[in-house]
N, C-alpha and C positions, 0 to 999 in steps of 0.2 A: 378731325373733330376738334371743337374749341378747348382749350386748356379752363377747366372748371376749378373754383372751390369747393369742396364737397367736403362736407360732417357725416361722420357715421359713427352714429350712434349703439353702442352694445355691452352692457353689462359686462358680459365673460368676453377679453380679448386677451393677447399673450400679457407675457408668459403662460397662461393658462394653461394645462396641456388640455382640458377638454377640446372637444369637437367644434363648436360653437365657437372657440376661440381660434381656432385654423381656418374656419371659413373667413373671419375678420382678418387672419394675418395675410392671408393669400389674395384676398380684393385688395386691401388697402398695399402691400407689394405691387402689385402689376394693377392697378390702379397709377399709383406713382410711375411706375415703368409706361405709363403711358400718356404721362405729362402732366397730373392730373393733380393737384394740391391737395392733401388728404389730411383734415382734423379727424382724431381719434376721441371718443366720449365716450371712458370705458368708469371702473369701478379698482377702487385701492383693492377688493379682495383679489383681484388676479396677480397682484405684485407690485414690480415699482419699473420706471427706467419706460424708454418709448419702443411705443410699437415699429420694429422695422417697418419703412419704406414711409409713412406717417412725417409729414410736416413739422405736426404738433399734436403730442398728445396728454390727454385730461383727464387724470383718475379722480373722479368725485370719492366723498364719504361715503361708508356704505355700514349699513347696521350691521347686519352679515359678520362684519370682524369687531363689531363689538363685543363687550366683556359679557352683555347683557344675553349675547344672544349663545345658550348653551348649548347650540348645535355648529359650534363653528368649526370644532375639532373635525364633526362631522364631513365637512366642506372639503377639508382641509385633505382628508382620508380618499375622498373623491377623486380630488386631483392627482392620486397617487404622493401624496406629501406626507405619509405616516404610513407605517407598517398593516395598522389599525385595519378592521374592517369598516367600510359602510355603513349608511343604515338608508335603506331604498327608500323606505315611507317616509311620503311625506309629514310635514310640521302639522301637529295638531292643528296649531293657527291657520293653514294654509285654507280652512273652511270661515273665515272671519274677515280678510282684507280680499275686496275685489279690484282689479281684477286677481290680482295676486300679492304674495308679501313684499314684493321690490317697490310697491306703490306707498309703502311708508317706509322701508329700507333703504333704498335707494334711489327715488324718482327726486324726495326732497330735496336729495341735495347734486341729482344731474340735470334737474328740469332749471333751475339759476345757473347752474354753470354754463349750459345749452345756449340760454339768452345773453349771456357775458360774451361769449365767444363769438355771436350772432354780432351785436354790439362794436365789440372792440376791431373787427377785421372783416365781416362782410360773409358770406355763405352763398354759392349759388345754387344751392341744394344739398337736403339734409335725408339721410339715408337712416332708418331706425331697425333694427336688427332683433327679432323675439325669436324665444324668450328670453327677458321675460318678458310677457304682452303690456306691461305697464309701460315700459320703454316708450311705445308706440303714444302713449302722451306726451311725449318732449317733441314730437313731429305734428301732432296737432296743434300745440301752442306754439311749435315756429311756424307751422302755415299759416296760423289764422297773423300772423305779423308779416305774412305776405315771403315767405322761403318756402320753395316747391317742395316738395316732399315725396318719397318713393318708402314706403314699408315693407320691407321684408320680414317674411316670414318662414322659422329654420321650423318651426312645429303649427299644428294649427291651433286656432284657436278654441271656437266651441263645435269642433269637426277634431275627431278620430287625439282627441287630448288625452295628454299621460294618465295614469290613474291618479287620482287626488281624490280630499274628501268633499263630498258633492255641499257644496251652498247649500244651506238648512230652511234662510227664510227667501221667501218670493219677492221680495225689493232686491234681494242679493243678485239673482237672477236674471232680474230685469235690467238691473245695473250692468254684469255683465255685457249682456244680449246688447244694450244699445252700445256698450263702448267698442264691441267690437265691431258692429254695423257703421259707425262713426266714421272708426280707421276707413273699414272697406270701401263707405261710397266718400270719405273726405280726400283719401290719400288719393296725388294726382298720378302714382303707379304703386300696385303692387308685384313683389314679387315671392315666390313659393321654390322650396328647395325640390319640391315633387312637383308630379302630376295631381294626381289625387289630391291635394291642398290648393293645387292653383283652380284647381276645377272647383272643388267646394268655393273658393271664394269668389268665383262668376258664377257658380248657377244659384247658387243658396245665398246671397248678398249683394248680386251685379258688380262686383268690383271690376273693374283693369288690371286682372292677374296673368302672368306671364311665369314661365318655369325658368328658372336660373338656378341653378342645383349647386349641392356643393361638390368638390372640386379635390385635386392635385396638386399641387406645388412641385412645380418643374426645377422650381431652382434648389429645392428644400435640400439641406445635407444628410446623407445613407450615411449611418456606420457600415461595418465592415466586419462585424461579427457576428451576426445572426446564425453563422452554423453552429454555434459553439454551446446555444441550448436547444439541440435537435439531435434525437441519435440517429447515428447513419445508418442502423441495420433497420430500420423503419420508415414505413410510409406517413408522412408526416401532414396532418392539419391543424391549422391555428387558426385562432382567435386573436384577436388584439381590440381592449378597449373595456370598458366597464358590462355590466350583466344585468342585472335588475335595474340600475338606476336608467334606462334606454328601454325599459319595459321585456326586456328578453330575461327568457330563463332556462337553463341547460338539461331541466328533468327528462324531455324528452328523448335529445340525445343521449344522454348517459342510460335509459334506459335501452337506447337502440345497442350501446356498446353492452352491456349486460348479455342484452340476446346474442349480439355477437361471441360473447366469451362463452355462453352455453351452449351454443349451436353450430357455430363456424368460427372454433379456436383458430383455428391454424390464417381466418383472415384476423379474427381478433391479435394474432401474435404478428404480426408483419404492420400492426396502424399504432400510431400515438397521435392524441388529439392534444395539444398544448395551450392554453388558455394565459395570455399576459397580457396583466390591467389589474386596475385595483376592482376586490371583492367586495362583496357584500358579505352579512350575516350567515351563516351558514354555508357559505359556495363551496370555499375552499375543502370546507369536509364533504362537501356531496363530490367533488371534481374527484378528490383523493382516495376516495370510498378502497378500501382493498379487495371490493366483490370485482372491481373493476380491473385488477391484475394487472396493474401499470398502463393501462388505457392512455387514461384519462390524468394530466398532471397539472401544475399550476406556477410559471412563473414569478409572479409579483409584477408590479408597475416597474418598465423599462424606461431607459430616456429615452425621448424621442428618435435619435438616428439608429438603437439598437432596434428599439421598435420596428421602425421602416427595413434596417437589415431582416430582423427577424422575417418580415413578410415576402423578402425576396428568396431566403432560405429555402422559404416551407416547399412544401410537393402540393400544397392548396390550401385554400384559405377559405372560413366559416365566414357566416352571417346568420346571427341567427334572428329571425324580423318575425315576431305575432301575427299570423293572420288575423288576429282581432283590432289591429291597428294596422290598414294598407297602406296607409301614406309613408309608411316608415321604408329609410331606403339609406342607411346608419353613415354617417362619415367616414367609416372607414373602407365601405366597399367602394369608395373612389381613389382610394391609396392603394388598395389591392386589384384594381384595373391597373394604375399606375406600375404595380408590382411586376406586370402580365405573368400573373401567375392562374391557376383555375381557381377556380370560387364556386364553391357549394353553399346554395342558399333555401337553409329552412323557415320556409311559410311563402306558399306558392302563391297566395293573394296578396304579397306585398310589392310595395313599389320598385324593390332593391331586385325580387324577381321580375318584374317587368323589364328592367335596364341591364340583367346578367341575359335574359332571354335575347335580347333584342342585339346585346352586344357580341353575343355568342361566346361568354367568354365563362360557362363552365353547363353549371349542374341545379336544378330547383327540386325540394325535394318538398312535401306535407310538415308543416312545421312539429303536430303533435301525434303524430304515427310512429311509432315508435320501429314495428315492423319497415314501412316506406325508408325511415331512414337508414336501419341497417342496410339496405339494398343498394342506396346510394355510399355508403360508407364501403363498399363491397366494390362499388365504381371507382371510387376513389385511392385504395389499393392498385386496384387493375390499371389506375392509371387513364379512365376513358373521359376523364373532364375535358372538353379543350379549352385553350387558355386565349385574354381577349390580345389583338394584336393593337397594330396601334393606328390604324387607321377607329378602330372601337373606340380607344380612349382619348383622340385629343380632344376631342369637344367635351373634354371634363377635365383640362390643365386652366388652373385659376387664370393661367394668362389671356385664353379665349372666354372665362364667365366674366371678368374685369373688363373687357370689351361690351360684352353684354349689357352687364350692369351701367356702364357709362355711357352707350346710347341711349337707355330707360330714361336716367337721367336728364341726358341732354333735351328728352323729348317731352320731362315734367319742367322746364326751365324753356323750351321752346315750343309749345304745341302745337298743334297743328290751327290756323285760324288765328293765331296771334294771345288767346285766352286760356287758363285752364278750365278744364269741366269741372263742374261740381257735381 
């Protein structure tokens, strides 16, 4: 494959610890690892210093860490960067700027940086990574100046979207609807971290959608502690990772441990479900409830390498995905393949169950059955999850989806016929 220039563009990339920011650390590593010259077009709120494996990277301005903007603590709490809880809802404003608030936060001032770097050194394809979907402007204004373009998409757009507050007036709408139809029939590939999103954007918009998921990091460094917040006289599940802010919420579970403590103590006394990531409003009191009899407990945000210890520790590992949003298939059930540990995953119509079923590498339970999941919580004692091997997970180490992504590539910067399509 020819040695390319390639720009990828994404708001959240490292340091970040979010999700969002791993799938950009892991392409643009084994991207580089396979000869490929990689500019980064990220944003100052993720931090400072360069993206490993990254040529050259560009933290534009971003309002986000302005003084102006009062929710910045908020952000900050997110990323596990304060003690602090959460706060899951979003910005009043968020029903005001379409497509979203990055479109006057941050496109400003990445969409001139984007053309500078175009400019000063050459691009032979520019990769733009949502959310947030405004991103996905800086890849139409470098197409239409003749630099191929591939969008990816970590969420969808107006198919199976976070909760936010719904556009008020019908221009807002409409605004939307065509920006997003833009990308779909402008961009000369798309790509989708699911199935369910690459499907919505071929059959509802005809795009050139293709599934390139997120991934593992083979080279990523394990601490070497993770047994040390697990107690040994119990069968242990975790969590790793945020709760509301990913549209999950733990009510269901915590009810199913309830039933368990009132009906089958003696499995209730042998499980601890462990929860580490930063909280929201409320979690921490519902995690720690006392009806729950040391169940249910709650970490705080870990560094990174305890994290990944932590998930090789466990005896299995959660996911917990809304059936009310299938496409969701979380970042971190691909660190927990990684992990080969078992994986228990509530809400059987999600995407993250279709790739545990397929992988064979645990357990799908009814996400808000409360009954359904003690039963599986009762599996998971016993021990009857089996875990994925690895023949299941390599087609999910960033160094085969960095392959991936770099033939898309090659194939928007060379297409078939010598043109791209429009």
């Amino acid at each position: 494959m020819i040695a390319r220039r390639l720009l990828l563009v994404a708001q959240i990339a490292p340091p970040s610890p979010l999700s969002g920011a791993r799938r950009i650390a892991g392409l643009t590593r084994h991207l580089a690892r396979l000869g490929h010259e990689v500019t980064v077009l990220t944003s100052v709120v993720c931090g400072s210093g360069p993206v490993p494996g990254a040529a050259r990277t560009v933290r534009a301005r971003d309002l986000m860490v302005s003084p102006l903007n009062w929710r910045r603590a908020n952000f900050q709490a997110l990323q596990g960067g304060s003690e602090a809880a959460y706060d899951a809802r979003p910005s009043v404003l968020a029903s005001i700027a379409v497509p979203d608030l990055e479109v006057v936060g941050w496109l400003p001032f990445a969409l001139p940086a984007a053309l500078r770097i175009v400019q000063e050194g050459g691009i032979d394809c520019v990769v733009t990574s949502s959310p947030p979907r405004s991103g996905h402007l800086v890849g139409l204004a470098l197409q239409a100046r003749g630099v191929p373009w591939v969008a990816d998409f970590r969420d969808g757009w107006g198919f199976d979207v976070p909760d936010r507050p719904p556009y008020p007036l019908r221009a807002q709408r409409a605004l939307d609807r065509a920006l997003e139809r833009a990308v779909a029939s402008r961009a000369d590939a798309l790509t989708a971290v699911t199935d369910p999103i690459a499907e919505d954007l071929r059959d509802r918009l005809g795009g050139r959608a293709t599934t390139i998921t997120n991934g593992f990091d083979p080279l990523e460094d394990v601490g070497d502690d993770g047994a040390s917040l697990l107690r040994p006289d119990r069968v242990s599940l975790v969590y790793t990772g945020s709760l509301a802010y990913g549209g999950s919420h733990p009510g269901a579970l915590l009810a199913a441990i309830r039933r368990l403590v009132e009906e089958q103590p003696e499995i209730a006394a042998s499980l601890e479900v462990v929860f580490a990531g930063a909280l929201g409003d409320g979690e921490r009191a519902a995690i720690e409830d006392p009806a729950l009899r040391g169940m249910a407990r709650a970490v705080g945000a870990l560094p990174r390498p305890q994290t990944l210890a932590l998930q090789r520790a466990a005896d299995a590992l959660l996911v917990i995905a809304p059936d009310r949003r299938p496409s969701v298939a979380t970042g971190k059930l691909y660190e927990y393949l990684a992990a080969r540990r078992p994986i228990l995953v509530l809400g059987e119509h999600s995407a993250a169950a279709r790739i545990v079923r397929g992988a064979g590498a645990g357990l799908v339970a009814p996400g808000e059955a409360p009954h359904a999941i003690a039963r599986a919580l009762g599996d998971v004692v016993a021990g009857r999850l089996p875990a994925p091997d690895s023949t299941a997970t390599a087609g999910f180490s960033y160094a085969t989806l960095a392959s991936e992504l770099a033939a898309l590539a090659e194939s928007a910067v060379q297409p078939t016929g010598g043109s791209r399509a429009r």
